[in-house]
PDB file of N, CA, C and O in Angstrom:
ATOM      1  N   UNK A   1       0.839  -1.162   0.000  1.00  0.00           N
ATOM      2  CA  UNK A   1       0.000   0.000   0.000  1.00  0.00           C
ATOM      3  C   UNK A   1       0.890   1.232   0.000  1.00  0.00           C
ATOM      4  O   UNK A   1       1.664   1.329   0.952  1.00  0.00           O
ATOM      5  N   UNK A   2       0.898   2.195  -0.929  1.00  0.00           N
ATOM      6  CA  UNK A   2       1.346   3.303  -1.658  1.00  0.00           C
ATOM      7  C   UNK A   2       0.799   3.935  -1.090  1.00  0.00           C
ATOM      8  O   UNK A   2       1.723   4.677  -0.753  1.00  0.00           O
ATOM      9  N   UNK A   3      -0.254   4.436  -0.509  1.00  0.00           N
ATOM     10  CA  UNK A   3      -1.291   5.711  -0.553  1.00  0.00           C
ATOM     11  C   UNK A   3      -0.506   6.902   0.236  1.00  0.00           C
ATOM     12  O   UNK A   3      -0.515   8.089  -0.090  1.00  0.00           O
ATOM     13  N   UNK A   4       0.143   6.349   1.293  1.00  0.00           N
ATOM     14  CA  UNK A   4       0.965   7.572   1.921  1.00  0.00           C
ATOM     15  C   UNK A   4       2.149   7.508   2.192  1.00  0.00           C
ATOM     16  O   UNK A   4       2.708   8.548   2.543  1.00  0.00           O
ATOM     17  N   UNK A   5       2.923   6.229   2.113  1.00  0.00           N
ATOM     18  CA  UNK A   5       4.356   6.373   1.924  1.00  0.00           C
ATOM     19  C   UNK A   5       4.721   5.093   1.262  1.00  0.00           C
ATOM     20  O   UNK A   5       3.863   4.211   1.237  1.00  0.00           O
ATOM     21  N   UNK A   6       5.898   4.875   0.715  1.00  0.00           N
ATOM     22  CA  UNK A   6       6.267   3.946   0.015  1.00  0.00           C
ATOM     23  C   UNK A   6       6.752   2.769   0.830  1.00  0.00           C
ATOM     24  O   UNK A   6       7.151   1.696   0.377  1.00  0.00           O
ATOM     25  N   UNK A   7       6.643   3.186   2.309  1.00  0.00           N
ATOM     26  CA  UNK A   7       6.446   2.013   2.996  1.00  0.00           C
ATOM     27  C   UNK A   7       5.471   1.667   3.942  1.00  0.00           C
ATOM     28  O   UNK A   7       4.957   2.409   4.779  1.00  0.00           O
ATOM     29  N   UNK A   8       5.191   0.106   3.676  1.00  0.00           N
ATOM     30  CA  UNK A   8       3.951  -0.506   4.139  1.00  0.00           C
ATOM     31  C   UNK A   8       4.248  -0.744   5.978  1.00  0.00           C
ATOM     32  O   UNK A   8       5.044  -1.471   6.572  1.00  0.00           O
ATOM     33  N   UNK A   9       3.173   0.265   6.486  1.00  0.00           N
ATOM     34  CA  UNK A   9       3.241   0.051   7.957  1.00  0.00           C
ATOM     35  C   UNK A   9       3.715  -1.559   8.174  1.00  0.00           C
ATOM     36  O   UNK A   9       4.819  -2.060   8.387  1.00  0.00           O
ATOM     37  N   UNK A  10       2.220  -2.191   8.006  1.00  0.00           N
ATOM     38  CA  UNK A  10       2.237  -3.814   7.865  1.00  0.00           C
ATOM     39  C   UNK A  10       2.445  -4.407   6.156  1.00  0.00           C
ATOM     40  O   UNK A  10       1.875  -4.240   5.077  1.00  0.00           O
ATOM     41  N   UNK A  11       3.804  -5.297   6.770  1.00  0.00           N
ATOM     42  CA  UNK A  11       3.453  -6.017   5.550  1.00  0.00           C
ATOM     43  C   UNK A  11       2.201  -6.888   4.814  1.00  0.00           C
ATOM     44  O   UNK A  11       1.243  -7.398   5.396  1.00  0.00           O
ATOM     45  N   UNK A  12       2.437  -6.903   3.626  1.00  0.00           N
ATOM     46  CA  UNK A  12       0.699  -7.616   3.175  1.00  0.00           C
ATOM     47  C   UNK A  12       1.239  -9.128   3.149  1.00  0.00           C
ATOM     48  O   UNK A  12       0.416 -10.009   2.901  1.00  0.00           O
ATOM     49  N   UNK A  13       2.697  -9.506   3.413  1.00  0.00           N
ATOM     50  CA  UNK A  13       2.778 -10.734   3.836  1.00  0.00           C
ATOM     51  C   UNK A  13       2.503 -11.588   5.163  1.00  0.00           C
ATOM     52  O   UNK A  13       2.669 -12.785   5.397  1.00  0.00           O
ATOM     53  N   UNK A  14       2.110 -10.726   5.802  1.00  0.00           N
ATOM     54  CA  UNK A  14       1.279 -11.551   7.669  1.00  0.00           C
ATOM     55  C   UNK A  14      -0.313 -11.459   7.146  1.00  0.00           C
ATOM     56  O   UNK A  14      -1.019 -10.453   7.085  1.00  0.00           O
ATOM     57  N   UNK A  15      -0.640 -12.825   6.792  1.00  0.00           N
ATOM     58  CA  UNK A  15      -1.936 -12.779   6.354  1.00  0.00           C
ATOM     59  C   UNK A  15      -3.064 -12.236   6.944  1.00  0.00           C
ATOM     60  O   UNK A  15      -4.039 -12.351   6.201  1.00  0.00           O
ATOM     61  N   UNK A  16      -3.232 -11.855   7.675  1.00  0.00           N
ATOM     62  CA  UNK A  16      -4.960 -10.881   8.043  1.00  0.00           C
ATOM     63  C   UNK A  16      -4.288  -9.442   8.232  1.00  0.00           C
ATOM     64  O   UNK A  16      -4.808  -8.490   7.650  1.00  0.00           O
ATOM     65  N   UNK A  17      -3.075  -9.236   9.078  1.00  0.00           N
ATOM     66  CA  UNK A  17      -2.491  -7.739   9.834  1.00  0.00           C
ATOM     67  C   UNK A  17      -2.621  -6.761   8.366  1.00  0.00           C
ATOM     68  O   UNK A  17      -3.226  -5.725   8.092  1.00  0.00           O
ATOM     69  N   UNK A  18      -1.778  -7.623   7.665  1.00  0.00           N
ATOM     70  CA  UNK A  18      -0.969  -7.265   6.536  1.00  0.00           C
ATOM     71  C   UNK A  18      -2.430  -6.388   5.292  1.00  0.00           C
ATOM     72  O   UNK A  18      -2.355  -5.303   4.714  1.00  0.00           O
ATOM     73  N   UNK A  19      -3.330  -7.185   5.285  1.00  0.00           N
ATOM     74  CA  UNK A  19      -4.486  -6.263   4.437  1.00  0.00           C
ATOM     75  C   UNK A  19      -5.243  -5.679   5.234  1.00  0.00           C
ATOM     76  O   UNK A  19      -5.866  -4.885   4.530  1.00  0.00           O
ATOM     77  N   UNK A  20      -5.647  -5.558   6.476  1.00  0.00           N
ATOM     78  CA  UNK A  20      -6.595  -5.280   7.299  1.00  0.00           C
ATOM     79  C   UNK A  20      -5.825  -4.038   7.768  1.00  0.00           C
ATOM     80  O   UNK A  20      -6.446  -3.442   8.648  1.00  0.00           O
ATOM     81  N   UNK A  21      -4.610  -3.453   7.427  1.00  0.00           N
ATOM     82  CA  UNK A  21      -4.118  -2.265   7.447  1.00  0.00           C
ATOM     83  C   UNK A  21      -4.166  -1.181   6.410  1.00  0.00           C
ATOM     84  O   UNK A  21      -3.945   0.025   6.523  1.00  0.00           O
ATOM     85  N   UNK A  22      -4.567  -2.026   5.197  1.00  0.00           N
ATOM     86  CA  UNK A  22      -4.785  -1.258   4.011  1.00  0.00           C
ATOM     87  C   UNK A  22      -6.594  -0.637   3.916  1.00  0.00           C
ATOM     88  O   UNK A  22      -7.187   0.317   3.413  1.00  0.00           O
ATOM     89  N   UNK A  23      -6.877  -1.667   4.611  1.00  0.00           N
ATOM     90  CA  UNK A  23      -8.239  -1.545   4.305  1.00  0.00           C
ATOM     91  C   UNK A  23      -9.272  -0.689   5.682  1.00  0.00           C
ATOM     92  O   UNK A  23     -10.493  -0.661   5.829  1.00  0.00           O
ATOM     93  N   UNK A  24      -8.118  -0.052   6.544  1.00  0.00           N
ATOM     94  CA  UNK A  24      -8.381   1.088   7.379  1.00  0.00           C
ATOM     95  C   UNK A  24      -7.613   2.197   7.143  1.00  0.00           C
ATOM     96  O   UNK A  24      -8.179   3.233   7.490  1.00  0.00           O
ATOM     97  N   UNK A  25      -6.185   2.389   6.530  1.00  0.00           N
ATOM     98  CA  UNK A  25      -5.949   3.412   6.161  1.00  0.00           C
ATOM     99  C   UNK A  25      -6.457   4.626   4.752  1.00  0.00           C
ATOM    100  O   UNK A  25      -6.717   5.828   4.685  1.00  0.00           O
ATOM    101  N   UNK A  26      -6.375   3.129   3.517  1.00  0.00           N
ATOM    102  CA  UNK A  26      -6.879   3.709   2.681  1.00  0.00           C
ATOM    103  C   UNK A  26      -8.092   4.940   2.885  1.00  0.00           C
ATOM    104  O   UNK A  26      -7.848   6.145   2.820  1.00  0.00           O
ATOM    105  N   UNK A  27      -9.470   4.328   3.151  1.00  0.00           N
ATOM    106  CA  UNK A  27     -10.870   5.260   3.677  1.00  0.00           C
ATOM    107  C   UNK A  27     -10.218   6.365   4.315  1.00  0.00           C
ATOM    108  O   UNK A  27     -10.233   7.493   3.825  1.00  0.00           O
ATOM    109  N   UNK A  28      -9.474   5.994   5.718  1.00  0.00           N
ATOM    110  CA  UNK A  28      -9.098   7.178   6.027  1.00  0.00           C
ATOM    111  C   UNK A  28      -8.412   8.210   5.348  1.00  0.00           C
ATOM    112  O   UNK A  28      -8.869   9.351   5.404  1.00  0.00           O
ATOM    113  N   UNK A  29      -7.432   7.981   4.747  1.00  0.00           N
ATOM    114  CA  UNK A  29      -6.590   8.714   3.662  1.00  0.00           C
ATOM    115  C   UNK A  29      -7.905   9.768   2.644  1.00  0.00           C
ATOM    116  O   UNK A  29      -7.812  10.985   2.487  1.00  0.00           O
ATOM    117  N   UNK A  30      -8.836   9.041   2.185  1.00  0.00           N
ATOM    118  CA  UNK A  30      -9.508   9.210   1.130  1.00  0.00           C
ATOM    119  C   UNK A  30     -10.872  10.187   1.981  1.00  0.00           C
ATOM    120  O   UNK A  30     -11.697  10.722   1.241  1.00  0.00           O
ATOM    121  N   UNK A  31     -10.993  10.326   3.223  1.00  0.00           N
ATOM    122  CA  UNK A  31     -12.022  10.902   3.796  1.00  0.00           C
ATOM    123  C   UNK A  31     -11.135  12.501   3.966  1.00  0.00           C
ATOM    124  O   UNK A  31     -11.573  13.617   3.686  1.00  0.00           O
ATOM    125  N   UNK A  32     -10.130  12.231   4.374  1.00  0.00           N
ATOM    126  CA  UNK A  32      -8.689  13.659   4.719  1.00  0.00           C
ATOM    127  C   UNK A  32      -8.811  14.096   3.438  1.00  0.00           C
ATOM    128  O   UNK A  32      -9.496  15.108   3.289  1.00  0.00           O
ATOM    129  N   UNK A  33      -8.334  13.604   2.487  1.00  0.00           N
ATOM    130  CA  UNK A  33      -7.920  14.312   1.336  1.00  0.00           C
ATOM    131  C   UNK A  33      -9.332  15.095   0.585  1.00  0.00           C
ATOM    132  O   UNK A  33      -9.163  16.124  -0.070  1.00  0.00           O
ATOM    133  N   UNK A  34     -10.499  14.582   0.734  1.00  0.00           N
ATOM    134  CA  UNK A  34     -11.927  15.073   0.519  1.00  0.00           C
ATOM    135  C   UNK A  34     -12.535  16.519   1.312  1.00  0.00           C
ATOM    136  O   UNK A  34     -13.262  17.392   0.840  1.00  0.00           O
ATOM    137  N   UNK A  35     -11.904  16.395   2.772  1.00  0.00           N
ATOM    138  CA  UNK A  35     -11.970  17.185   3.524  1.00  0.00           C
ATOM    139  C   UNK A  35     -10.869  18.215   3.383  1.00  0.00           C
ATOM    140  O   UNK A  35     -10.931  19.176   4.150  1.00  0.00           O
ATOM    141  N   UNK A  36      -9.860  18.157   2.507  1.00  0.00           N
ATOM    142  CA  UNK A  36      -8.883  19.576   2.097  1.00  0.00           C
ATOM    143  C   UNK A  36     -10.020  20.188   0.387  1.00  0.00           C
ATOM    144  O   UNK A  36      -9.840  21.370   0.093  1.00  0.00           O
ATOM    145  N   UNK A  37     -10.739  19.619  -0.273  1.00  0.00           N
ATOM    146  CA  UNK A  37     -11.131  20.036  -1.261  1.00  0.00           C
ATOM    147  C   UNK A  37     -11.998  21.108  -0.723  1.00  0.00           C
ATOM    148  O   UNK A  37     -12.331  20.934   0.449  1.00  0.00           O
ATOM    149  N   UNK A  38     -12.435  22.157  -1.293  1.00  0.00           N
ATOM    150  CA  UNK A  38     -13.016  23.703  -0.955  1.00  0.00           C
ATOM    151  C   UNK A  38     -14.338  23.274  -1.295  1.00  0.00           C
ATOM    152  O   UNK A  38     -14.442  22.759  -2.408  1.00  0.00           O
ATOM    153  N   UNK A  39     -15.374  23.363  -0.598  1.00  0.00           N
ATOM    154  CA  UNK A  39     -16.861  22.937  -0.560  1.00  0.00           C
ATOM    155  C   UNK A  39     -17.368  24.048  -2.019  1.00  0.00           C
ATOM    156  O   UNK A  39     -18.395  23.585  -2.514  1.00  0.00           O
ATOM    157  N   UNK A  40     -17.094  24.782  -2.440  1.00  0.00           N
ATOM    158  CA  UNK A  40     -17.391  25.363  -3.684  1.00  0.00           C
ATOM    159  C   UNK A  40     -16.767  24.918  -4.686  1.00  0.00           C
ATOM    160  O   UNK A  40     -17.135  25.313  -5.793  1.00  0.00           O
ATOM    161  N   UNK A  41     -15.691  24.009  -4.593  1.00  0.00           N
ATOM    162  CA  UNK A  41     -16.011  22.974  -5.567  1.00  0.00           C
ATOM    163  C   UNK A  41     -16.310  21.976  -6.067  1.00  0.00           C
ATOM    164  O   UNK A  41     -16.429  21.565  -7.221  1.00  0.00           O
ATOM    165  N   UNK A  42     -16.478  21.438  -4.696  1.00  0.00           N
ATOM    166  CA  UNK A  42     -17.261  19.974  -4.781  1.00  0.00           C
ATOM    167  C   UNK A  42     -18.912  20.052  -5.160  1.00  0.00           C
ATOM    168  O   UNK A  42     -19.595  19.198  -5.725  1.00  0.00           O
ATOM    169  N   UNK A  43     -19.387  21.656  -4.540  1.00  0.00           N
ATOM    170  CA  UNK A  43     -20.749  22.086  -5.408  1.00  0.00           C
ATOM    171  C   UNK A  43     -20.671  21.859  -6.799  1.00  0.00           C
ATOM    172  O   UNK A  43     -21.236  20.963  -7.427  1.00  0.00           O
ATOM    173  N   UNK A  44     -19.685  23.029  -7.370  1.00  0.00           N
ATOM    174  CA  UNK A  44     -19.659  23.015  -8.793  1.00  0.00           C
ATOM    175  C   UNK A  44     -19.598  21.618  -9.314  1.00  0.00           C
ATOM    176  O   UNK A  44     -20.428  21.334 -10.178  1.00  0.00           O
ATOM    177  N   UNK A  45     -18.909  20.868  -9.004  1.00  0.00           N
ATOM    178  CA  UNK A  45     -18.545  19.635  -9.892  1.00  0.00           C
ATOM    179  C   UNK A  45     -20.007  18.628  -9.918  1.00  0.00           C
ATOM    180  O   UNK A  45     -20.462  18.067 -10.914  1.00  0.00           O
ATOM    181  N   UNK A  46     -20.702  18.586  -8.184  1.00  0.00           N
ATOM    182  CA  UNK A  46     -21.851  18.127  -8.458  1.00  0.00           C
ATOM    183  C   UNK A  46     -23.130  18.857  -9.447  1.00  0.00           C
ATOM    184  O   UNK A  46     -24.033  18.238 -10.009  1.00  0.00           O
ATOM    185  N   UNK A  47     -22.916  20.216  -9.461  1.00  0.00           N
ATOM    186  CA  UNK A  47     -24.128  20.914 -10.153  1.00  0.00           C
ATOM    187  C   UNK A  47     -24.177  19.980 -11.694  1.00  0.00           C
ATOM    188  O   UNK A  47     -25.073  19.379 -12.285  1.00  0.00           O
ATOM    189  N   UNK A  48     -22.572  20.251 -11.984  1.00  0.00           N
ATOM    190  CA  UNK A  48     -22.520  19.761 -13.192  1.00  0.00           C
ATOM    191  C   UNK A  48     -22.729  17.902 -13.876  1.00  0.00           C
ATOM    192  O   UNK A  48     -22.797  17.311 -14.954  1.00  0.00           O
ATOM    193  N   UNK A  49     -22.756  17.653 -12.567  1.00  0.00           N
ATOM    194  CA  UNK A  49     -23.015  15.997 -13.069  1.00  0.00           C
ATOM    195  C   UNK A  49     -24.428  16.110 -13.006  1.00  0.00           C
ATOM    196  O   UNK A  49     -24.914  15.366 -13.859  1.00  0.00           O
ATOM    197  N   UNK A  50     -25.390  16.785 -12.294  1.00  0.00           N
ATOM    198  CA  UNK A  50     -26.772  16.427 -12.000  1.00  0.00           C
ATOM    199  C   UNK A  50     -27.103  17.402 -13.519  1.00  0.00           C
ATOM    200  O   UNK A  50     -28.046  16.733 -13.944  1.00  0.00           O
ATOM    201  N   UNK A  51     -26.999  18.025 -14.095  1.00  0.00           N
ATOM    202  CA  UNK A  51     -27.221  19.278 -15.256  1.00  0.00           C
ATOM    203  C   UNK A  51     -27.365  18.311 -16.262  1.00  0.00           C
ATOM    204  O   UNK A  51     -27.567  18.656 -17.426  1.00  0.00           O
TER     205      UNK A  51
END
């Protein structure tokens, strides 16, 4: 898992640790980075998909 550094907290070789770290950071990563976007443009972009 890439998403925030090029190294993997847990490896994805300890079978459950290893994905069950990807699959709580990722969301988190992806909820932060949503929450830096400027709410006037996440309007605009929706006006324009519903148009």
């Amino acid at each position: 898992m890439y998403v925030l550094s090029p190294v993997d907290l847990i490896s994805d070789f300890i079978p459950v640790l290893g994905l069950l770290d990807d699959l709580i950071i990722v969301p988190l990563r992806i909820r932060a980075t949503l929450k830096q976007i400027p709410q006037y443009l996440i309007s605009e972009i929706r006006s324009r998909i519903n148009a």
